[in-house]
Residue, then its C-alpha position, 0 to 999 in steps of 0.5 A: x401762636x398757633x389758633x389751637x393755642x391761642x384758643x386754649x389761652x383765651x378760654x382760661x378763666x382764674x379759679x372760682x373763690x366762689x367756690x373755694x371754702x374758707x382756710x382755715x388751715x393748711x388742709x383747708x388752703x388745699x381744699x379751698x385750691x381743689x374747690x376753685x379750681x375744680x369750680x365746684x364746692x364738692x370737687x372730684x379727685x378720684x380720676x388721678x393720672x400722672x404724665x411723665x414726659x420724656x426728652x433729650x437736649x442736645x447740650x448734654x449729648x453724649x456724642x454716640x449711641x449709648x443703647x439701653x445704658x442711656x440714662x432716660x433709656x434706664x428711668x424710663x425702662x424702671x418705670x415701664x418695667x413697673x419697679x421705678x418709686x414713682x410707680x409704686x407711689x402711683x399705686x398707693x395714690x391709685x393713679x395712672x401712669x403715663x409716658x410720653x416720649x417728646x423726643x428721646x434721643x434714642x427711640x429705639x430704646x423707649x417702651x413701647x408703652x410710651x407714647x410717641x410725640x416726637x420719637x427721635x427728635x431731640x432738641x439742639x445743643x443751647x448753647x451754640x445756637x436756638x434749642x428748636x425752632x419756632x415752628x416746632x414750639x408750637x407743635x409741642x405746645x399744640x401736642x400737650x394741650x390734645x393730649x390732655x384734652x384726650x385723657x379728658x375724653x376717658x375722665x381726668x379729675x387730678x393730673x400730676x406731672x413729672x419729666x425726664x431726660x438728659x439735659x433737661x436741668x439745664x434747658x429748665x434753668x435757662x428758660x427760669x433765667x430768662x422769664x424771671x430775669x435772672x442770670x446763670x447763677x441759678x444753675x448748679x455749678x457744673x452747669x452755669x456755664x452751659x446756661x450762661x452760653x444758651x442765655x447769650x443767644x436770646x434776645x431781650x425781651x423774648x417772650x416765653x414762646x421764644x424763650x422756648x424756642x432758644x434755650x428750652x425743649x420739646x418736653x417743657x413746651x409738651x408740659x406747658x401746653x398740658x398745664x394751658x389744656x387742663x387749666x382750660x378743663x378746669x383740671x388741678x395739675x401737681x408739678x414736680x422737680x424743675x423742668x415742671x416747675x419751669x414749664x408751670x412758668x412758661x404757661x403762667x407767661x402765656x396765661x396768667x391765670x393757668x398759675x392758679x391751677x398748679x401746686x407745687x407738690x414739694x420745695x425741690x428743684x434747687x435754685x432756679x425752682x425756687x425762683x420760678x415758685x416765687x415767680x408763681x406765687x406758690x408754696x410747696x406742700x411739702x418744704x423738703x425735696x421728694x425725688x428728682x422730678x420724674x413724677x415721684x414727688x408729684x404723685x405723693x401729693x394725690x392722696x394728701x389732696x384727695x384727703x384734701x377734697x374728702x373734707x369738703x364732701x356733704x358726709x364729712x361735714 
């Protein structure tokens, strides 16, 4: 664990119940969550932003260069280009989007607009050996808490989170299965195989550091590090999908009370999402799934959340 790291996990302290009012409902469960969090009786939500991570994993690798038909080439190309859902969600949620490339195999074919974390680096294939090394966890872990700590710099009230590339599915999986111990059957059938070959090179009882490092990816240590960063700043975060889900989990191994900044925007994610809300203690707002986890679903929940913080504003009362 890297002093930045350890740094940002020592500081997290568990939401303030002084803080949070008393629910009385589902809206004021919200309320309460957004009190307590925010450590503030009137908490302020109009500085929204949604961060969109990108990576790929070697364990679906095509084997050559697909250009810009790659499919994170074309979700991150929809998003650039202003026409993907998330960004009209985003819009109406009057929220930022922001992404961020944490190793795209292709970086020729990522917007300029993104920004780089590790442009060219995808991770290794799972299933033949370790995903990353220890080393390169650590930097993304570190990577994710500056960048959080950076768009804290220009104000950050609400931070919702999506992810995208290819593989990333089954790198989540893998990484549930391991910190929940669970098995390969929380995978989709066309790839339980693949999370059932990564999960034989752990070692038992890996920590969630090394759980990282053997079956996840550059994108869910970036995440987990923006989880542990805003946690730290007492700032809520919105998970979306799997990946976000896994890497809320990851967060929660290295800082139990980080759990208490995240809310699950939906009951997406299949399986192995399920498992890791159950791990974290966490119902969704919304018990359908909304998107793929690119953010969509995440930035649908802002203004349900800034409806939320209105109620608890001296005027509304």
């Amino acid at each position: 664990m890297s002093e930045v790291l350890a740094h940002v996990v020592s500081s997290i302290l568990p939401p303030s119940a002084a803080m949070a009012a008393p629910a009385r409902d589902r809206a004021g469960e919200l309320a309460g969550w957004l009190a307590g969090a925010r450590h503030s009786p009137h908490p302020a939500v109009e500085r929204r932003v949604v961060v969109v991570v990108a990576a790929d994993h070697g364990v679906l690798d095509p084997g050559l260069a697909l250009g810009p038909g790659h499919p994170t080439a074309l979700a991150l190309a929809a998003v650039d280009g202003g026409h993907a859902a998330l960004c009209r969600v985003a819009r109406t949620a009057q929220a930022t989007v922001l992404l961020v490339d944490a190793g795209v195999a292709e970086p020729a074919q990522v917007p300029a607009t993104a920004l780089g974390l590790s442009p060219g680096r995808a991770s290794a294939d799972l299933t033949g050996g370790a995903a990353l090394s220890p080393v390169e966890v650590a930097l993304a872990l570190d990577a994710g808490i500056a960048l959080v700590t950076a768009l804290a710099e220009d104000g950050l009230d609400l931070l919702a989170l999506g992810a995208i590339g290819l593989g990333g599915d089954v790198a989540a999986t893998a990484v549930v299965a391991a910190l929940t111990g669970g098995s390969a059957d929380l995978a989709a059938d066309d790839i339980r195989a693949l999370v059932a070959a990564g999960l034989a090179h752990l070692v038992p009882g890996a920590g969630p550091v090394a759980v990282l490092a053997t079956v996840g990816g550059r994108e869910l240590a970036v995440l987990a590090g923006v989880i542990l960063g805003a946690a730290a700043m007492h700032v809520p975060v919105v998970i979306d999908g799997l990946v976000t889900t896994a890497a809320a989990l990851v967060a929660a191994r290295l800082a139990p009370a980080a759990a208490g900044y995240v809310c699950a925007a939906h009951a997406g994610g299949g399986p192995a999402a399920a498992a890791a809300r159950r791990a974290l203690d966490l119902a969704p707002l919304v018990a359908a799934g909304l998107g793929h986890g690119e953010g969509t679903g995440a930035a649908m929940a802002l203004p349900l959340l800034a409806a939320a913080a209105a109620a608890l504003t001296p005027a509304s009362r």
